[in-house]
C-alpha positions in Angstrom: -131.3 201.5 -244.0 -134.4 199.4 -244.7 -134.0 195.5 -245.5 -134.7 196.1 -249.4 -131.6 199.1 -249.5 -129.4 196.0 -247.5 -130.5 193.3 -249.8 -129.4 195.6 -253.2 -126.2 196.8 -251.1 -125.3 193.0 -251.1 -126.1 192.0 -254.6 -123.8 195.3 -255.6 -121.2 194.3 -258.3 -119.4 196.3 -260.8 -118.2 194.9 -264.2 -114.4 196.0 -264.9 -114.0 194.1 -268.2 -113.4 191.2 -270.4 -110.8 188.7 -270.8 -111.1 186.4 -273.9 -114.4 188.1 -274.2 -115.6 186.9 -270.7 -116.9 189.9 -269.0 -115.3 190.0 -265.2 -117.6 191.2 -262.4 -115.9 192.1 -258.6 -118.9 191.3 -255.9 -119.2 194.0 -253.1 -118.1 191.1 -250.5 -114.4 190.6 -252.1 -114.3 193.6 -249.7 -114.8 191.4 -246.4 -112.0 189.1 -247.9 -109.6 191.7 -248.6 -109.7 193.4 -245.5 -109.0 190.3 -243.1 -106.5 189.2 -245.4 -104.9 192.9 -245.7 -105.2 193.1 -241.9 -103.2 189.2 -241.5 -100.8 189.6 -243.7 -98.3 191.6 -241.2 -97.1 193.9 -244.2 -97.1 197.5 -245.0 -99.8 198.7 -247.1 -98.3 198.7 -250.4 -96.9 195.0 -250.0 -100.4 194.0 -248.2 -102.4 195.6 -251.2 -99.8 193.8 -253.5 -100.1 190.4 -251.6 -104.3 191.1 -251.7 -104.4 191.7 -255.3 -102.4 188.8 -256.3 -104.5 186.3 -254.3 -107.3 187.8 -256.5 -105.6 187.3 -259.5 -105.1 183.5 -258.3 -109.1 183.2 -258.0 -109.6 184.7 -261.3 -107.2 182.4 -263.1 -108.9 179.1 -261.5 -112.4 181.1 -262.8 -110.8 181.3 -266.5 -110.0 177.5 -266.3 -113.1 176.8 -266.0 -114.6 179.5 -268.2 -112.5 178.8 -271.0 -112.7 174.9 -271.1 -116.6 175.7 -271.5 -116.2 178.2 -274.1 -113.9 175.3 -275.3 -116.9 173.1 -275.5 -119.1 175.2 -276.8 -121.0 176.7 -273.6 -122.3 180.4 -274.0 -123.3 182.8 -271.5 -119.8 182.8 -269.7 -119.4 185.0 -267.0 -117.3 185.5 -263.9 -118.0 187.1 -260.6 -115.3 187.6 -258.3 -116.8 187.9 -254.6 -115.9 187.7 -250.9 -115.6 183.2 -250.8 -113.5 183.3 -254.2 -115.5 183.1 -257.1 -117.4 181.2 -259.6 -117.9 181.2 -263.4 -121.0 180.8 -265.2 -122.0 179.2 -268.8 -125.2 178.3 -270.5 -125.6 175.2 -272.6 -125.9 171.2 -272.5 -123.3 169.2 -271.4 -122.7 166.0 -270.9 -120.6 164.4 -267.8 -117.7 163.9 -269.4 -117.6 167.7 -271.0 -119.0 168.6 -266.8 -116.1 167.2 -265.5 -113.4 168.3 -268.3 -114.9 172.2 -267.0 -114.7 171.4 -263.5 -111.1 170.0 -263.4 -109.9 172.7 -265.2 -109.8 175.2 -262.6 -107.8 173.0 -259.8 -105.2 172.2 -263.1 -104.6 176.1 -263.5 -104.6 176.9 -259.7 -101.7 173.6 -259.7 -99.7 175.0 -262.6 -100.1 178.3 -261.3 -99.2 177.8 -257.7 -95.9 175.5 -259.0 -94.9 178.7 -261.1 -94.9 181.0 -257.9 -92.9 178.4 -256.0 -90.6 177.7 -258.7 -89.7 181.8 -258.9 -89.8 182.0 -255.1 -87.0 180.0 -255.1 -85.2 182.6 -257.6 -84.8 184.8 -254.1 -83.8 182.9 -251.4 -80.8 184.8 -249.8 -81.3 188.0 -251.8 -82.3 190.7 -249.3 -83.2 193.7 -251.7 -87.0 194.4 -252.6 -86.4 191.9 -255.0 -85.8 189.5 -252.7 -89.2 190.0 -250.8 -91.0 190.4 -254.0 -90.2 186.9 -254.9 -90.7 185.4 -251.0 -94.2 187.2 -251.6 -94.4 185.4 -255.0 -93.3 181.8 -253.2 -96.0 182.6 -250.5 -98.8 183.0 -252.9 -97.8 179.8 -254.5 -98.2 177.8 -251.3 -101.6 179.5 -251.1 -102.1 178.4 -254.5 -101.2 174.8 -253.8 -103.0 174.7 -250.6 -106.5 176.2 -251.9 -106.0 173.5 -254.8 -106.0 170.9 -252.0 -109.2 172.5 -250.3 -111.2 173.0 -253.5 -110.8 169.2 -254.8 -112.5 167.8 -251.2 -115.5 165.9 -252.5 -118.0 168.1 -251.6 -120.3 170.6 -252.8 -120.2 173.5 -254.0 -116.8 172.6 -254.2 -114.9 171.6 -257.7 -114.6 168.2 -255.7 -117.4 168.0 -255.3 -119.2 168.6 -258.6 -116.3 166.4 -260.4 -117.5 163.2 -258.3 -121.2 164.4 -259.2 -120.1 164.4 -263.2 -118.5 161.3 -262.4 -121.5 159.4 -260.9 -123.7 161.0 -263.6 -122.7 158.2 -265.6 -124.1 155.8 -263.8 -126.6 157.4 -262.1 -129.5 160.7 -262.8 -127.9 164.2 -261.9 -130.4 164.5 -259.0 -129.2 161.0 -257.2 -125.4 161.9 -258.0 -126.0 165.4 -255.9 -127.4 163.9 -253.3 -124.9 161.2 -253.2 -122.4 163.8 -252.7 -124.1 166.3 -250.7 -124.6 163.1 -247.8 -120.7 162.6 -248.6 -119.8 166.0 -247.7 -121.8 165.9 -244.3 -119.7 163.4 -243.3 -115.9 164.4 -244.6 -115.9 168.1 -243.6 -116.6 168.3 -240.1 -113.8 166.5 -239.5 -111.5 168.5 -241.8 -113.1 172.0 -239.7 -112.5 170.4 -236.2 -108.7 169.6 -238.1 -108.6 173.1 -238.9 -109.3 174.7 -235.8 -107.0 173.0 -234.0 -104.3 173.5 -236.6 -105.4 177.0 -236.6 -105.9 177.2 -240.5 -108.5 179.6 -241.2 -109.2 179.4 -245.1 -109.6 175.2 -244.5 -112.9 176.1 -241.0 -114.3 178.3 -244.2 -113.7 175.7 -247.0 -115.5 172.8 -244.7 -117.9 175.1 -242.9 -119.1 176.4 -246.3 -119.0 173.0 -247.5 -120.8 171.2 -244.6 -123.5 174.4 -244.9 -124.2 173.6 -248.8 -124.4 170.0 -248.0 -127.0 170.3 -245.8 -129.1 172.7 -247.7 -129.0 170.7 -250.8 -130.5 167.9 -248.8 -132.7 170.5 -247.1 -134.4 171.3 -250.0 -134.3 168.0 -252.0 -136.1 165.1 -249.7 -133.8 165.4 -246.7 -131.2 163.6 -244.9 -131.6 159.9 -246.0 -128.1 158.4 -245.1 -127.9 155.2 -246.8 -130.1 156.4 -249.4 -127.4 156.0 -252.4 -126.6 152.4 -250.9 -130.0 151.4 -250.9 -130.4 152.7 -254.1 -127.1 150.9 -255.7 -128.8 147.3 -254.4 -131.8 148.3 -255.9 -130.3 148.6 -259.4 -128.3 146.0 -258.6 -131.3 143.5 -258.0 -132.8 145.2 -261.1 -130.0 144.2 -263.5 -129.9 140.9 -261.9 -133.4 139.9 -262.6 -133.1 141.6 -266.3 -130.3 139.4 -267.1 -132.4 136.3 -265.2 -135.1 137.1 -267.8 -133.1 137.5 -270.8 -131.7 134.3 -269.6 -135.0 132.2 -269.7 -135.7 134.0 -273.3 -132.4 132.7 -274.4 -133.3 129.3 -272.6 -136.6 129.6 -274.2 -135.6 130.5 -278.1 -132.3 127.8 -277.6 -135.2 125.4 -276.5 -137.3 126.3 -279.5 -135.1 126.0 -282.3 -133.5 122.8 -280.8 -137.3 121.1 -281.5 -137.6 122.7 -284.4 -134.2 121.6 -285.7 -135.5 118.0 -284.3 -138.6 118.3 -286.2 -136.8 118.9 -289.4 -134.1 116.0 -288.7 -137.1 113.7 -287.9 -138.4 115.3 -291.5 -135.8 114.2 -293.4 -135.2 110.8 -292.1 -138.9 109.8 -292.5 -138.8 111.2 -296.5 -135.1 109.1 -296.7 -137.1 106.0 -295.0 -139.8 105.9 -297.1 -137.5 106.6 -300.3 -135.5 103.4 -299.8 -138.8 101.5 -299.3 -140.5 102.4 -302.1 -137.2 101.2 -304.0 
């Protein structure tokens, strides 16, 4: 197989439909998910393809939250792929940071809401030991994933939803391109120590969450001026110093105009009392 049969063979997808009108793509690579996952979960195939799909349902509900809070907005183009790391949804349009971050939060919310559902009918079969019973453990189970991914995807750094929220949030202040830098330095610095956390703890989808993330991190800063730690500090003092000495100059054109109409106001008081003087002298 020749490097351009590999390269199509891993940019395979297949669209099986639309929800809302949002066409849903599966990625070749959701393969190397399901497998290990199929493989770890310690079940028989039916409950292991049954525990598989539901995780995949999970990612494409967290995809929908954010797909629909764009088409919510207004956004076109909205698209999601499911793939092999979980999955991401796409959407055409302007936005401002505040609509950025409404579409970003939205996925953690319905992973939350969704992952409090499971646990709240996992509870339903605690002492039942009928299929029923392991039905709803396997429904409590995916909640705890649910909750725990939540956890994972709101670390502040990219390509994470963390991530990209903190960058809508600093987009107020700042340009897009300083606010994802900003973050991308951040996340060098919080996820190795979540991965070296992880592998001692043994939990495999948090060493891919902060190896993914410290990988992203680095590349963005790669590919846009490098590692410049300090940069957004520097950069903070240097606004600051440039709203300080615009405030010191609207201060001395205040000073200046006050200064101004005080002599003139003088000038006119002067005025009057010279035309009142020479009134009463001419009486």
């Amino acid at each position: 197989m020749n490097r351009s049969s590999i390269t199509s063979f891993l940019n395979w997808s297949v669209r099986v439909g639309r929800i809302f009108g949002i066409p849903i793509d599966l990625h070749i690579s959701l393969l190397f998910f399901l497998l290990p996952a199929l493989s770890g979960a310690r079940m028989d195939l039916f409950h292991g393809i049954e525990y598989a799909a539901l995780i995949v349902f999970s990612i494409l509900c967290h995809e929908l939250g954010h797909a629909l809070t764009a088409k919510r907005l207004g956004m076109s183009g909205l698209s999601i792929m499911l793939h092999g790391f979980g999955g991401f949804a796409t959407s055409s349009g302007y936005r401002n940071p505040t609509q950025r971050l409404k579409v970003v939060l939205a996925g953690p919310a319905v992973t939350f809401a969704l992952g409090l559902i499971c646990l709240g009918l996992g509870t339903l079969g605690s002492g039942l030991g009928s299929e029923l019973g392991y039905q709803l453990f396997l429904i409590h189970f995916v909640g705890v994933i649910n909750i725990w991914m939540g956890f994972l995807n709101l670390v502040p750094s990219l390509p994470w939803d963390g991530g990209q929220a903190l960058q809508a949030i600093l987009e107020h202040k700042h340009s897009e391109f300083k606010a994802m830098r900003a973050v991308a330095h951040l996340g060098l610095i919080i996820t190795p120590p979540i991965f070296i956390y992880s592998l001692v703890a043994a939990r495999g989808f948090a060493e891919l969450f902060a190896a993914i993330g410290f990988i992203t991190s680095l590349m963005t800063l790669l590919s846009s001026g490098g590692v410049k730690f300090g940069e957004f500090a520097a950069d903070r003092r240097s606004r600051k110093e440039e709203v300080a000495f615009k405030q010191q100059s609207r201060a001395r054109n205040d000073a200046y105009i006050e200064e101004v109409y005080e002599r003139e106001r003088q000038r006119d008081e002067k005025e009057r009392l010279r035309k009142l003087f020479e009134g009463s002298g001419k009486d």
